[in-house]
VEXDOBA-154735 format. One record per residue: x, y, z of N, C-alpha, C, O in turn. Coordinates in steps of 0.2 Angstrom, whole numbers, plus 5000, padded with zeros to 4 digits. Layout:
<sites>
XYZXYZXYZXYZ ...
</sites>
This chain:
<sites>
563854155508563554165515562954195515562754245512 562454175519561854205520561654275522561854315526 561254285518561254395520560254375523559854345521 560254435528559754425532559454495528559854545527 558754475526558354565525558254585531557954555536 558354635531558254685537557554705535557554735530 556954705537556254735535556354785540556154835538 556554785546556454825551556754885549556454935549 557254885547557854925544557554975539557555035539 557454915535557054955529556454995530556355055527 555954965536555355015535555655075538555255125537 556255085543556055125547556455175542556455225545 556755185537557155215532556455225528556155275530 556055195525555455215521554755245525554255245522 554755255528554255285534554755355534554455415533 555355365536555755415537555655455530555455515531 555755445526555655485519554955455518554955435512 554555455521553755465518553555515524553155555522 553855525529553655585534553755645531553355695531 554455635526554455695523554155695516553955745515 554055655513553555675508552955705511552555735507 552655705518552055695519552055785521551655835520 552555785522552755865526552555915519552155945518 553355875514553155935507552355925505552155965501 552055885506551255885502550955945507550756005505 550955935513550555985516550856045516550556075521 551256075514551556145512551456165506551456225505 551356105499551256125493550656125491550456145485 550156085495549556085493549056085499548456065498 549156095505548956085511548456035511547856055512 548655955510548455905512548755855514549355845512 548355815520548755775523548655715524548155705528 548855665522548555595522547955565528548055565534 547555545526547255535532546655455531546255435527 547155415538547055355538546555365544546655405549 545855315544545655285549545655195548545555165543 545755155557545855115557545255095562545155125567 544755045559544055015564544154955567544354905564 544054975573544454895576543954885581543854935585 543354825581542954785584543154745589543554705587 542954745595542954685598543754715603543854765603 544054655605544454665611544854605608545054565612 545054595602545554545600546254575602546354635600 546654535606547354555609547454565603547354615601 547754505597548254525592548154585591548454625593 547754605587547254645583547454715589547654765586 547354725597547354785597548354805597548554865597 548654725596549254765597549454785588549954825587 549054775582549254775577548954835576549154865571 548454865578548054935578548554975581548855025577 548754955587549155015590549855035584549855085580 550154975583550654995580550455025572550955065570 550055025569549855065564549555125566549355155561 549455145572549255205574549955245576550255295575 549955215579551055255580551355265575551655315574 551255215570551655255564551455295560551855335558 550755305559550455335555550455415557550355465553 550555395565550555485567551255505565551355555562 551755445567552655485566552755485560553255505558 552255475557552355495549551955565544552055595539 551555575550551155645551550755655547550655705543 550255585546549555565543549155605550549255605556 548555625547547955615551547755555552547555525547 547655535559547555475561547055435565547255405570 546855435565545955395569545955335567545955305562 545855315575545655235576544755245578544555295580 544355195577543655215580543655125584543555075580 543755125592543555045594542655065598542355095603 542654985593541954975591541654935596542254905599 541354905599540954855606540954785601540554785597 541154725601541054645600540454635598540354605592 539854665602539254665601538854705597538254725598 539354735592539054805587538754765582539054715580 538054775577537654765574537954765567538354815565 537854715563538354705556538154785552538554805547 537554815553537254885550537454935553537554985550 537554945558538154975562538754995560538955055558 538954925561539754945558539854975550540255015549 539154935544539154965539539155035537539355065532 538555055544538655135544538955195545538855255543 539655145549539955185551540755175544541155215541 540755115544541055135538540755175530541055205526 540255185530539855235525540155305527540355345523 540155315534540555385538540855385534540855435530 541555335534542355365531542155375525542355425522 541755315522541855335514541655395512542155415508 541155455512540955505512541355555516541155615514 541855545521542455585521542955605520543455575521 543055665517543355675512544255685515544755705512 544155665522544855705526545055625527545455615532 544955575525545255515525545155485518544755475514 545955455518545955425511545955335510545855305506 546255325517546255245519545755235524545655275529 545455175522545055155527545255085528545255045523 545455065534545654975537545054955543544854985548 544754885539544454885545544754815548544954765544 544854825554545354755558544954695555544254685555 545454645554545054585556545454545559545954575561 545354485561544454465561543954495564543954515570 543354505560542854515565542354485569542354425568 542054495573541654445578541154395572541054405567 541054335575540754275572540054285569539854255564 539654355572538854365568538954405561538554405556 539854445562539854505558540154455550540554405551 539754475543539954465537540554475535540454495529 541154465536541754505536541954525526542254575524 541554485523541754505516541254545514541454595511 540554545517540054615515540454685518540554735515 540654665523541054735527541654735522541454785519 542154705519542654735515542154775509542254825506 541754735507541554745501541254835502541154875498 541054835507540854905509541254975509541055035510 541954935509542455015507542455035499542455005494 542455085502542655125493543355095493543855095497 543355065486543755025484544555075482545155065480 544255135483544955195481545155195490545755185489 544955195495544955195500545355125503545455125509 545355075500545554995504546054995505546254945502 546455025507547155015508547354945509547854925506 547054895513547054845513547254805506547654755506 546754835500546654785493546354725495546554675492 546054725500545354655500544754665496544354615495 544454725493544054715489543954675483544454645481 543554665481543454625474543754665470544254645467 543454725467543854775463544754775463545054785458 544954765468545654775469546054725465546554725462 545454665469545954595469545854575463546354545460 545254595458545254585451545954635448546354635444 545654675452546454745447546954725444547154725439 547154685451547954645454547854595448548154605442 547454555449547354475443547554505436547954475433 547154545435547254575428547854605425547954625419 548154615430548954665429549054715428549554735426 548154775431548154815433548154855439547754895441 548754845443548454835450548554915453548854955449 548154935459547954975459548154985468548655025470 547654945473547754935479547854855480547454815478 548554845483548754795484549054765490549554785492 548654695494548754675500549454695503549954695500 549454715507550154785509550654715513551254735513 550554655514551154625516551254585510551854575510 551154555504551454535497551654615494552054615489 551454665496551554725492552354735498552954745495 552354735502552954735506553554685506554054695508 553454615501553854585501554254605493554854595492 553554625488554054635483554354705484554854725480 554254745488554754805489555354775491555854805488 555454725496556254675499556554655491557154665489 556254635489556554625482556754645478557154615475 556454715477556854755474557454785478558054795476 557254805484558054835488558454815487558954855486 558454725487558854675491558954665482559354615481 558754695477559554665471559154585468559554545465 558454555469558154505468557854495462557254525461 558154445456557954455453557454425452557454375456 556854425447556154355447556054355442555554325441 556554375436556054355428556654285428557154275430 556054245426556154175424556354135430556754095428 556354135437556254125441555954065445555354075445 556154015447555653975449555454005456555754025460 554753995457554354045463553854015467553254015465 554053985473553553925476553253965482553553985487 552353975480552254015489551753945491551553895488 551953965499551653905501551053935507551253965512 550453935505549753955508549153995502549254045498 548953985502548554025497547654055500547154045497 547754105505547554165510547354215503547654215497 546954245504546654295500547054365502547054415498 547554355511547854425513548654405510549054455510 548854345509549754335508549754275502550154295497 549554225501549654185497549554195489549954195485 548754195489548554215483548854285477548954285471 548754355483549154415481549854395480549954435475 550254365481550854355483550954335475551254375471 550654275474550554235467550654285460550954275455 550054325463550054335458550554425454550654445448 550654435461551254495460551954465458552254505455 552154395461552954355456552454335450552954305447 551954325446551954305442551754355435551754345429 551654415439551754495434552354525435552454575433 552954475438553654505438553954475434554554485432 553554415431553954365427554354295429554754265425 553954305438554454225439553954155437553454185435 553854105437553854075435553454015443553653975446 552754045443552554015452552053955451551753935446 552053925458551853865460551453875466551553865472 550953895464550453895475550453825475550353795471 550453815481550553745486550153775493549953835495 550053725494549453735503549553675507549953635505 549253675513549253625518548953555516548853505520 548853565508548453495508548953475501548853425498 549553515499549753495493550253415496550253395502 550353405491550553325489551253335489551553375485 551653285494552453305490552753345490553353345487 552453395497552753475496553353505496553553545492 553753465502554453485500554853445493555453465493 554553405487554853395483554553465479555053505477 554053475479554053555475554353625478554553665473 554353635485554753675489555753675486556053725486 555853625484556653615484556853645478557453655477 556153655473556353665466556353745468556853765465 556053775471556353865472556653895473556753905479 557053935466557453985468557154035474557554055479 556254065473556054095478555754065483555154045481 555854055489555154025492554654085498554954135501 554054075498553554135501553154075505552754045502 553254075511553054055516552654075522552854115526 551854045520551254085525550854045526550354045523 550953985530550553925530550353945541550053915544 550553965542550053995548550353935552550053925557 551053865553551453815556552053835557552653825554 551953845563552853865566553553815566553653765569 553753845561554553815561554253745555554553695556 553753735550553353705546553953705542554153645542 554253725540554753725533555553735538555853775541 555653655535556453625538557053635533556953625527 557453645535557953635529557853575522558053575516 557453535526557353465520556953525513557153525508 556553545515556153595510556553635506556253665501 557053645508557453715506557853705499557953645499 558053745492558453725490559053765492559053825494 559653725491560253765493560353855489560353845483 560453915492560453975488559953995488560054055486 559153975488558553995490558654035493559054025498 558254125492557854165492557354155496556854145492 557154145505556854115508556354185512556554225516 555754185510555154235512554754205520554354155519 554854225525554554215530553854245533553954305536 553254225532552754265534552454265540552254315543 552554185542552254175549552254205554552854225554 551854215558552154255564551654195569551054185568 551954155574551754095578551954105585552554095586 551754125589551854085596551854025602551354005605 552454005604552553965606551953955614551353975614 552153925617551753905624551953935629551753935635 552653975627552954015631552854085629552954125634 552554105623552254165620552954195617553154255617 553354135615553954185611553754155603553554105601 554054225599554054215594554354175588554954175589 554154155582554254115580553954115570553454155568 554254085566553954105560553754015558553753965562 553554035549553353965547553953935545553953875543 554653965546555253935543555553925550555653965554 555753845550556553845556556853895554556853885548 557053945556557653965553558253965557558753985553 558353955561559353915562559453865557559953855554 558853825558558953765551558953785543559053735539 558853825541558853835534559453895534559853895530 559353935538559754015536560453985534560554025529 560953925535561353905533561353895524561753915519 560953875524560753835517560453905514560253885508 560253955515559753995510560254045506560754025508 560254085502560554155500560354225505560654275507 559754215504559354275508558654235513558354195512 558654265519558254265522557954295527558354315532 557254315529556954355531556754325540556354275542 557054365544557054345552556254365555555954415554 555954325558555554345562555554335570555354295573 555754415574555454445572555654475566555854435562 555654545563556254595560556054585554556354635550 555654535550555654515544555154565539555254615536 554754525539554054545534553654595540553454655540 553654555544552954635548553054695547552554735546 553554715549553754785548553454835541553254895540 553654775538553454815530552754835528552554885524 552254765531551754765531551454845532551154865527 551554875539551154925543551454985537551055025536 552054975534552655025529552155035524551855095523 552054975520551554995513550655005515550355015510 550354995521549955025520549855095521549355125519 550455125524550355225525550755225518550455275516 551255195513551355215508550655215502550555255498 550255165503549455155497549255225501549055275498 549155225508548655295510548955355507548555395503 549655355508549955425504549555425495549155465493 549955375493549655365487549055395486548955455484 548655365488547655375490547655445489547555465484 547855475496547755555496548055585488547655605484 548655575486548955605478548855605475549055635470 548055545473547655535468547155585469546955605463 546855605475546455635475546555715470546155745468 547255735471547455785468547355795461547355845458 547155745457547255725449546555755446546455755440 
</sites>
């Protein structure tokens, strides 16, 4: 019978004991995690995914700043202002939203966090980390699914392991975190060939192809470990992932609902790397 990951569940159980980790840090050493989030422009998505990482971040009893920036802000600007956080020593995460507006560089702007500071893991430094099997800061929604995996009793060594998008923020990272676990991976993308014949072959499958309800039961192997990342809306503005899922949930072992799935975890492991961040600094 098919068992649903609760992401929601879980994160709100790991944010709850990260409040109190956050509590004993600042009684034993009087420091207190401190995240700011830079958000450009007036992108709906983006201001509801700002808010919601600023609500967590307080009830987890980070120091918290958002700084919203004008559409119209200068690529030297915004550089400056991320140069601010880098040099402040009362924040240990620095996220800057994306996307950003169409003049701004968005790889020059990642590339401009202190690389101890990315809670994101979009620098180069990080994502080399990661590659090399040193990882260090790691894109916080692949870093949030292998956390389900371990909860959830998943095993991955010798594993066949199919992600399907290969994104610098889910596919790529993804890849290479099942393939330092020891499963055995396949990236596939919107141009692979054949897809659900390689799709059928995974025990895991990781699903970030940015196509609502994209992955049909035909895709699925039976007892599949089915990863849902997509987040899509309808023309009705209801949500939806890249998996049917009434059509697959029957046929999967485990699978992750959206909503309730992988997001939650997402916003979970970026205040758990900022905690982090902050604990390093103590060394």
């Amino acid at each position: 019978m098919v068992r649903l990951i609760d992401g929601k569940g879980l994160a709100q159980k790991m944010q709850a004991e990260l409040a109190e980790k956050v509590t004993r840090l600042k009684e034993k050493e009087g420091l207190v995690p401190g995240l700011v989030v830079i958000l450009v422009g007036e992108n709906p998505a983006s201001q509801v995914y700002v808010r919601n990482k600023e609500r967590s971040a307080k009830k987890a009893g980070f120091f918290s700043e958002t700084v919203r920036l004008s559409a119209d802000i200068s690529q030297k600007e915004l550089l400056d202002v991320v140069d601010q956080y880098n040099r402040d020593d009362r924040f240990h995460g620095i996220l800057v939203q994306l996307p950003l507006p169409d003049h701004i560089d968005e790889e020059e702007v990642v590339l401009a966090i202190d690389p101890t500071k990315d809670v994101d893991g979009f620098h180069h430094v990080n994502t080399g980390r990661l590659w090399s099997g040193k990882p260090a800061m790691i894109p916080c929604t692949p870093a949030g699914i292998m956390k389900m995996f371990a909860v959830y009793g998943v095993d991955l060594e010798g594993k066949n392991a199919v992600v399907v998008g290969r994104s610098n923020i889910v596919g790529k990272p993804m890849a290479a975190l099942l393939l330092e676990a020891n499963a055995t991976v396949t990236s596939t993308h919107s141009r692979t060939k054949n897809l659900a014949d390689i799709t059928k072959t995974a025990d895991i499958l990781v699903v970030a192809i940015g196509r609502s309800k994209f992955i049909t039961a035909d895709y699925v192997k039976p007892g599949a470990v089915v990863i849902d990342v997509g987040m899509n809306r309808d023309e009705n503005g209801k949500l939806s992932g890249d998996v049917d899922f009434e059509a697959v949930k029957p046929i999967a072992d485990l699978i992750t609902p959206v909503p309730g799935g992988v997001g939650p975890m997402t916003i979970t492991m970026l205040l758990e790397q900022t905690y982090e961040a902050a604990l390093a600094t103590l060394k």
